[in-house]
C-alpha positions, 0 to 999 in steps of 0.5 A, spaced: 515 440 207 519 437 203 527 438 203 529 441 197 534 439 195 540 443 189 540 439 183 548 438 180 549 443 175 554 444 169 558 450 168 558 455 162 553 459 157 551 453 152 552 446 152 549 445 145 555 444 141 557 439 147 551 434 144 553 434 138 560 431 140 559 427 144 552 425 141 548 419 144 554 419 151 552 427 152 547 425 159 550 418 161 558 422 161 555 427 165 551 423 170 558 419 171 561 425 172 556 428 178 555 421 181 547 423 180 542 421 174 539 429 174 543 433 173 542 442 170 545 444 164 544 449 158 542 448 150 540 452 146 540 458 150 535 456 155 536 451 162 535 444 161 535 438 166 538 432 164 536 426 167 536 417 166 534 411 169 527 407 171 524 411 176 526 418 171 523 415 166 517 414 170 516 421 172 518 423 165 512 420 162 507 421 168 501 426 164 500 431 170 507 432 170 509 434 164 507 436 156 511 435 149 507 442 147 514 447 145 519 441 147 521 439 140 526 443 137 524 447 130 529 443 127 527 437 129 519 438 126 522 441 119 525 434 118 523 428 123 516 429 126 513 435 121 507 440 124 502 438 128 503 430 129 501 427 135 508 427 137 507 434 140 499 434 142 498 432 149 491 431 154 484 429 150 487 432 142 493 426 145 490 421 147 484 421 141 490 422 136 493 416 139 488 411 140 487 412 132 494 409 131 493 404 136 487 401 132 492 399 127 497 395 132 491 389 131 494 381 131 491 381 124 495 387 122 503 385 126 501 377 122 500 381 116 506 385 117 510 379 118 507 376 112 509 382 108 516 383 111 518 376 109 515 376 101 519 383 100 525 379 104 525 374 100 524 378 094 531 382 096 535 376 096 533 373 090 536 380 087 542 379 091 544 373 088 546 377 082 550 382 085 556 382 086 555 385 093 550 389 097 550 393 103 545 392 108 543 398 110 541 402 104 538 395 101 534 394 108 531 402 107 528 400 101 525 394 103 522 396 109 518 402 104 516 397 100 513 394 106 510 399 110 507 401 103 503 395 103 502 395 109 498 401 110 495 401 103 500 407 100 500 406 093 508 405 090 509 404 083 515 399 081 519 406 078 518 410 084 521 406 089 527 408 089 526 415 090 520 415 095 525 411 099 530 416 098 525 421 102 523 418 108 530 415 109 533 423 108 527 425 113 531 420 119 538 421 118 537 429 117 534 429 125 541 432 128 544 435 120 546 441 119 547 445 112 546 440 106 544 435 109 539 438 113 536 442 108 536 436 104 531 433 109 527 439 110 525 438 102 525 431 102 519 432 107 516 437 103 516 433 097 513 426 102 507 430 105 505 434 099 505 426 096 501 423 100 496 430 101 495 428 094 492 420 096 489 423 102 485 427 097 484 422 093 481 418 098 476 423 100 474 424 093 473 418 091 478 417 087 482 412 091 479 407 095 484 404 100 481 398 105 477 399 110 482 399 117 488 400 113 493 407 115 491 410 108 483 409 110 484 411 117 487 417 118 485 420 112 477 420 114 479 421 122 476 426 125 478 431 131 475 432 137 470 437 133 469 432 129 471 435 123 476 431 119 483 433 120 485 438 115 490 434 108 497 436 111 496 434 118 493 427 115 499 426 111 503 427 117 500 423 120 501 417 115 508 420 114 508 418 122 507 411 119 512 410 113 517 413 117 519 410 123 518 403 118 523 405 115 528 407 120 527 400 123 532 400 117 537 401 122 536 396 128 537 392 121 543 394 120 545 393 128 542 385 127 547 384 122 552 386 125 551 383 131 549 376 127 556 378 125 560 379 130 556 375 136 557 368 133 556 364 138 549 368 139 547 366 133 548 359 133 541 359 139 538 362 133 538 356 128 532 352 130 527 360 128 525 359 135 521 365 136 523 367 143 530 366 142 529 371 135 525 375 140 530 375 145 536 377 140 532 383 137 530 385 143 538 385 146 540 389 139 534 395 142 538 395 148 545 394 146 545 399 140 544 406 140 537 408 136 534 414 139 538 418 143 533 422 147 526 425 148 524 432 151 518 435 154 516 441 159 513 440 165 506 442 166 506 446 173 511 447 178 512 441 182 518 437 187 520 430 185 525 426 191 527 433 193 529 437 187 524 442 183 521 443 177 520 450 174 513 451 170 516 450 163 523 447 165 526 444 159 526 436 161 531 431 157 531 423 158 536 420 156 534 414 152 540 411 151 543 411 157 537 409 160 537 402 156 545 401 159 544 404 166 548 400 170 544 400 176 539 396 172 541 392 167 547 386 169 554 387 166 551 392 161 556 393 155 555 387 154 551 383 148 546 378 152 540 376 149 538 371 155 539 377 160 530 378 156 528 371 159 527 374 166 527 381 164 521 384 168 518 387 162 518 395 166 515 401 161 520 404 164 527 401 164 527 398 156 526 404 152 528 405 146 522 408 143 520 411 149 517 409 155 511 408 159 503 406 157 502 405 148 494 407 149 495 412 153 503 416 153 507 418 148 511 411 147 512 409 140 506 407 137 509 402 132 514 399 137 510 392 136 511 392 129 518 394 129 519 387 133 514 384 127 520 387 122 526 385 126 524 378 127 523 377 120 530 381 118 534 377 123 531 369 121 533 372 113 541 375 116 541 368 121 538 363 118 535 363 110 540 366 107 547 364 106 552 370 105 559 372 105 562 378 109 569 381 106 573 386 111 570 393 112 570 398 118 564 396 121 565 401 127 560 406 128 561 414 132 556 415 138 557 422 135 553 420 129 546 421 130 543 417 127 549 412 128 550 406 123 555 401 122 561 406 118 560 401 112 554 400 112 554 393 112 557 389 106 556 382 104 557 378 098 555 372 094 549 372 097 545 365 096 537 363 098 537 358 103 530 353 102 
């Protein structure tokens, strides 16, 4: 029988208010402190264990271990995920729900989200040629909406745009709110599903006809395990669960300009558009910049795991971000090096900014592949297709904040098209 081994606990009746302030650092700060990558603590009322590092994401992503049922706070599904996604489904109802995501990741469907990606680009800068100067994040959320309405056959009207971007970006930075701003996600929400409730209905009706194998098409007319078309609000979720993360892609735009800014002899590799050395530069800003702070589960059955015990039920927290900068794993960590991809052993577990493990079959990001798509594009207009100049500003960002984002945002000006 295998030894059991006590797991370093921290002290004290709740922590919770110690993620807030310490935000994306929380777990890296404290498996620091106890010298161990798993460490016991208390959130919200209730026990939770800790952990970062490859072979902890390899068990945190192991389907017979572990659950995504009740792990997600409530707060969390009001705003960011919504009821009933695939997000918090697990066994056959995941693993179907999923694999209708993944038939929309075809080659066909990354080249034409490429495509699509560099025609609203080249649309934005045209714009900013007339303005006295522009911030990239908020310019960068509204393209990606346009984008990912395009992409997934969501109709958009020019006068709708704005407000609609609104939504889905009130979603994202409502994740870790409290008062106003979270109830400003909560509506927003309300307001994007009843929306696309309204299309799903459509197509179902007749009314709209969306190509066959786009987002809108797919998830409107799938059906469960039952073989029953899912019901409008969860479809709508679901499509949701597309437009969304496009549009948070937003903030590893704002990253890359930072990075383009700040990483100067970096950036001089990228003048020749080599697509490994774009690849390589936005894969380091995955890395390098905080995104997603962590991801919870609940283990399925009791079970011991290198000699410390997991209860039924026990809340399990994996430290995303600590995972990408743990030292243990990657060489010289706080720093930015792009080249340190070209011999990266391309692990599920060691690289996980949107999750770690199997596409198909796990809980990792579905649309990870054309997140990349976006950012390549993104980095070739910030590098090498426009020129711009950047006046001071506080480019700083708080690993408190979650969402973190350059403070300013990231303004530049006198913006011109290179041809």
């Amino acid at each position: 029988m295998e030894k059991i081994k006590p797991i370093p606990k921290e002290e004290g009746l709740d922590h919770s208010l110690n993620v807030l302030r310490e935000g994306y650092l929380f777990i890296t700060n404290r498996t620091i402190g106890f010298q161990s990558d798993i460490f016991e603590t208390r959130l919200l009322g209730e026990r939770a264990i800790c952990m970062r590092g490859e072979e902890a994401a390899r068990l945190f992503y192991d389907r017979d271990k572990f659950v995504r049922s009740g792990a997600a706070p409530k707060r969390v599904l009001k705003t960011l995920f919504g009821e009933d996604g695939v997000q918090t489904l697990d066994g056959e109802e995941h693993h179907h729900r999923k694999a209708m995501f993944m038939s929309l990741m075809s080659r066909e469907a990354l080249h034409d989200m490429r495509a699509i990606t560099r025609k609203h680009w080249e649309f934005a800068v045209s714009r900013w040629e007339s303005k006295d100067s522009v911030k990239i994040y908020e310019e960068a959320q509204e393209i990606l909406c346009r984008v990912a309405c395009e992409w997934a056959a969501v109709p958009l009207p020019e006068a709708e745009a704005e407000e609609k971007t609104g939504w889905l970006a009130a979603m994202i930075e409502a994740t870790a709110a409290f008062g106003i701003k979270h109830m400003k996600g909560r509506n927003a929400r309300t307001k994007a599903e009843k929306w696309i409730q309204e299309l799903v209905v459509d197509v179902r009706s007749g009314k709209a006809d969306p190509p066959q194998g786009s987002t809108l098409h797919t998830m409107s007319w799938h059906r469960d395990l039952r073989g029953e078309l899912l019901d409008k609000e969860t479809a709508a979720v679901e499509i949701i669960n597309i437009l969304r993360p496009i549009v948070a892609v937003a903030i590893y735009v704002s990253f890359t300009a930072l990075a383009v800014i700040q990483q100067e002899h970096e950036r001089e590799k990228l003048m020749t558009s080599d697509e490994k050395r774009l690849t390589h530069f936005v894969q380091e800003v995955r890395r390098f910049y905080p995104f997603f702070p962590f991801a919870p589960a609940r283990a399925r059955k009791e079970f011991t795991w290198n000699g410390y015990a997991f209860d039924k039920g026990v809340l399990t927290i994996l430290d995303l971000y600590g995972t990408n900068h743990h030292p243990g794993l990657w060489d010289q960590p706080e720093l930015f090096k792009p080249d340190r991809f070209e011999h990266w052993n391309g692990s599920p577990f060691n690289f996980i900014p949107q999750g770690g493990g199997d596409h198909h079959t796990g809980h990792r990001c579905a649309g990870e592949w054309i997140t990349l798509e976006i950012m390549k594009e993104s980095l070739d207009f910030l590098a090498n297709r426009m020129s711009y100049e950047v006046p001071v500003q506080d480019v700083s960002f708080s690993f408190h904040e979650m969402p973190s984002l350059p403070h300013s945002r990231i303004v530049i000006r006198k913006v011109k098209a290179l041809h």
